[in-house]
C-alpha positions in Angstrom: -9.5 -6.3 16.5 -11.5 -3.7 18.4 -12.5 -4.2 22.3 -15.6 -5.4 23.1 -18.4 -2.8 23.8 -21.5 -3.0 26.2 -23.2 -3.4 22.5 -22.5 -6.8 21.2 -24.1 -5.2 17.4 -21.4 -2.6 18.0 -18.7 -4.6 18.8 -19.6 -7.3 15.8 -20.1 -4.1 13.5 -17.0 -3.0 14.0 -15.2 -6.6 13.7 -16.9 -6.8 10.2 -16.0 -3.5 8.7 -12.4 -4.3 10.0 -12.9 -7.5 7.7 -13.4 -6.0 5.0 -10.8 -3.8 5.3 -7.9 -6.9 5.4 -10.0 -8.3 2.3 -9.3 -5.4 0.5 -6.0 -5.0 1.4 -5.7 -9.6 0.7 -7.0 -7.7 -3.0 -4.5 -5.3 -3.1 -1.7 -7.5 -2.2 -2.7 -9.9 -4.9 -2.8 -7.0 -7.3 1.3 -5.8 -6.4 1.8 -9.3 -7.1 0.3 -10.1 -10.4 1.6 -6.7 -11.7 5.3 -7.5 -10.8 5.5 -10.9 -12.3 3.6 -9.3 -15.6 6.8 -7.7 -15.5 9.2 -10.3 -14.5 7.5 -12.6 -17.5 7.0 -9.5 -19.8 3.1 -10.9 -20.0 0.4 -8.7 -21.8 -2.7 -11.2 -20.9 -1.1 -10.9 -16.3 -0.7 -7.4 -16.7 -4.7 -7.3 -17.8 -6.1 -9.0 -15.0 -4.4 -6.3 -12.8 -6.9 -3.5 -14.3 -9.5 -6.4 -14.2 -9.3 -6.5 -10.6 -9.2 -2.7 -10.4 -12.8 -2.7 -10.4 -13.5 -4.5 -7.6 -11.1 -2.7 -5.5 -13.2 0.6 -6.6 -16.3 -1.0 -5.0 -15.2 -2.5 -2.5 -13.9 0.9 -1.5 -17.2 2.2 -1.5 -18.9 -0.5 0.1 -16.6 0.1 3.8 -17.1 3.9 2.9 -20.9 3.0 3.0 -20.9 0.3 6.2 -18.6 3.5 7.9 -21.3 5.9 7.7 -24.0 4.2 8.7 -21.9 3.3 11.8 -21.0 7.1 12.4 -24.7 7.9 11.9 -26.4 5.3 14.0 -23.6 5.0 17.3 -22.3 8.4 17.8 -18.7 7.1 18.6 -16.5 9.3 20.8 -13.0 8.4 21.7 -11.2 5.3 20.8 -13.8 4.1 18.9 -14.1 7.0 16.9 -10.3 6.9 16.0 -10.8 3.4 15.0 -13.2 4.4 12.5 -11.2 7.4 11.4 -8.2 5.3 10.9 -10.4 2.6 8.7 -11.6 4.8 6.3 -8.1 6.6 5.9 -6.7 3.0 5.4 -8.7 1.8 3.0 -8.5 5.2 0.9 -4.5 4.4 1.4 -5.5 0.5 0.2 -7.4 2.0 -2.9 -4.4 4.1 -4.0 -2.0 1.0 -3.5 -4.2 -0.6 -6.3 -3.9 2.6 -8.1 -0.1 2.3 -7.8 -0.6 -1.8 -9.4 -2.5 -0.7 -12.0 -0.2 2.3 -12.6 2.1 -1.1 -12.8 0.5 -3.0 -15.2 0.0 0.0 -17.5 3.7 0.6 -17.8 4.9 -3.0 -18.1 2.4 -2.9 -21.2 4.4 -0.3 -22.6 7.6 -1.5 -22.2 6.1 -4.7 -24.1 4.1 -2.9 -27.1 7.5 -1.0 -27.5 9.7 -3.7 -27.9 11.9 -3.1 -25.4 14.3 -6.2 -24.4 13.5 -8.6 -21.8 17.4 -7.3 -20.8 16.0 -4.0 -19.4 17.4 -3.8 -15.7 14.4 -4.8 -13.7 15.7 -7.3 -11.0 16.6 -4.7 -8.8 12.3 -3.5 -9.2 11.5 -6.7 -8.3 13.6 -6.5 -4.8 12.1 -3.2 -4.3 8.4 -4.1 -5.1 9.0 -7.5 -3.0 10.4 -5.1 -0.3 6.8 -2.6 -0.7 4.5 -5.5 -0.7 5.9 -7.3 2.7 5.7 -4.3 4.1 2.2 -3.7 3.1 1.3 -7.3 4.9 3.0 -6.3 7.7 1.3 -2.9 8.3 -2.4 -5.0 7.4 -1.4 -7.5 10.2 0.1 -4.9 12.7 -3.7 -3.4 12.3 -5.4 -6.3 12.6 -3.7 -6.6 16.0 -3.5 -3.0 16.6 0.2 -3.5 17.7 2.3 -0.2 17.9 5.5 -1.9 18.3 5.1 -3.6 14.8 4.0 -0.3 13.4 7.2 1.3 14.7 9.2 -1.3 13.0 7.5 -0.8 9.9 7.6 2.8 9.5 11.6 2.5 9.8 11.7 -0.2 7.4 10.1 2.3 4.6 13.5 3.9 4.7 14.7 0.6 2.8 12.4 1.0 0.4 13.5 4.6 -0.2 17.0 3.6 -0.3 16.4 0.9 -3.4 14.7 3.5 -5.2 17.0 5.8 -4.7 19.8 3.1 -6.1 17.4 2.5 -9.0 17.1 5.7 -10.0 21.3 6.1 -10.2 21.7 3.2 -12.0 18.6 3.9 -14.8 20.5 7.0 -15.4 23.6 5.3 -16.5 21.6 2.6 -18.5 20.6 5.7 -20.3 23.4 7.4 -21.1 24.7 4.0 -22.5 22.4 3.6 -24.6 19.7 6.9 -25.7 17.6 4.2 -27.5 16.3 3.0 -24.5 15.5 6.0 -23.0 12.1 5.7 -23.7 11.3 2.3 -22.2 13.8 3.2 -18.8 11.5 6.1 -18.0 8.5 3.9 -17.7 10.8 1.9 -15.6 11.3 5.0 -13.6 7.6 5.2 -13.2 7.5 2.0 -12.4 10.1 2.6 -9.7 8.2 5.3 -8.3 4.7 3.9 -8.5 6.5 0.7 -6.0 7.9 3.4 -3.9 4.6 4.8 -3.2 3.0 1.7 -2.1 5.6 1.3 0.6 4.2 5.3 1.4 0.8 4.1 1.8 2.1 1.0 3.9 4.1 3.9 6.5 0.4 5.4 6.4 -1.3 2.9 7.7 1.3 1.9 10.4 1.2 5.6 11.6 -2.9 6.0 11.7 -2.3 2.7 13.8 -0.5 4.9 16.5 -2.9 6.9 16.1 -5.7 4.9 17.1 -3.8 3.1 20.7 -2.2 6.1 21.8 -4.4 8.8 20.3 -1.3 10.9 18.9 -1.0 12.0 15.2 2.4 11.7 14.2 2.5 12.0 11.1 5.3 14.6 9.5 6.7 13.4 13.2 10.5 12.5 13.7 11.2 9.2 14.9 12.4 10.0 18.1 9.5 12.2 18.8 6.9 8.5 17.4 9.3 6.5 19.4 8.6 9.1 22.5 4.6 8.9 22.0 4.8 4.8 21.5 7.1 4.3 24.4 
């Protein structure tokens, strides 16, 4: 991922902390995965193994945190370099809150299970959306990898799609509601759900946009997207 530096340690530490990064965010992904099928299969024991591998999302958090400093201390980056270390430790905060987000997951679909809610409870459509946040999340990891601004373009319009199920969700959660008040209980963790799967496809736009930020050395963030589209041109 980075260009290579008059320092070959330099270069290779920067290629490992980058890594690291993409093993975290391989973690994460699993994470958004497990958590959604504990949902789709209404299962106690998958939803478990998503706070299981909260742990090691923690410390591996910690561990780039770590490896980052020591870089900072011992090479004085300026410039590009700098940016690119910037914009790893701000993506792998981002990564950290996505497990947050999984975990937030798991703890609602357990429950909607200890409740007794019915496997009937509208949850097809939080399956597109999550399906939707977590493609968009491997995109924005493999647009970084590459450093490519045109794929991180793409992806921050894409979030809109994600905003839009949501959006839908929320509409027809009401209505399921108003149908029937006993399971307004159970649809509001659904609505947390909902809005926990929305903010991972948030922390996917925030990577894609600290991406920018690192090639062309422009923060756009709370930037329209003609004026990105302008800067990435």
């Amino acid at each position: 991922m980075p260009d290579k530096h008059l320092s070959a340690q330099f270069d290779s530490e920067l290629t490992s902390v980058s890594s690291q990064v993409l093993e975290l965010g391989g973690l994460v992904e699993s994470q958004i995965r497990q958590a959604i099928y504990a949902l789709s299969q209404f299962s106690v024991e998958v939803a478990d193994e998503v706070s299981v591998r909260e742990a090691r999302v923690n410390a591996m958090e910690i561990e780039i945190d770590r490896e980052l400093s020591s870089i900072i201390a011992r090479r004085q980056p300026t410039a590009r370099d700098l940016r690119l270390l910037i914009a790893i430790s701000k993506t792998t905060a981002n990564l950290e809150r996505v497990g947050d987000e999984a975990e937030k997951i798991a703890r609602m679909v357990r429950s909607i299970i200890q409740s007794g809610a019915p496997r009937g409870l509208p949850s097809l459509e939080l399956r597109v959306a999550a399906d939707l946040a977590s493609g968009l999340l491997k995109k924005a990891l493999d647009a970084f990898a590459r450093l490519d601004v045109v794929a991180a373009v793409a992806i921050l319009k894409e979030d809109d799609l994600i905003d839009a199920e949501f959006d839908g969700f929320v509409r027809k959660l009401v209505t399921y509601m108003m149908e029937d008040p006993r399971m307004i209980s159970p649809s509001l963790d659904l609505l947390f759900l909902a809005k926990a799967i929305e903010r991972i496809g948030d922390h996917a736009k925030n990577i894609a946009e600290f991406i920018i930020y690192v090639v062309k050395g422009e923060d756009v963030r709370h930037s329209s997207m003609e004026k990105i589209e302008s800067v990435t041109q």
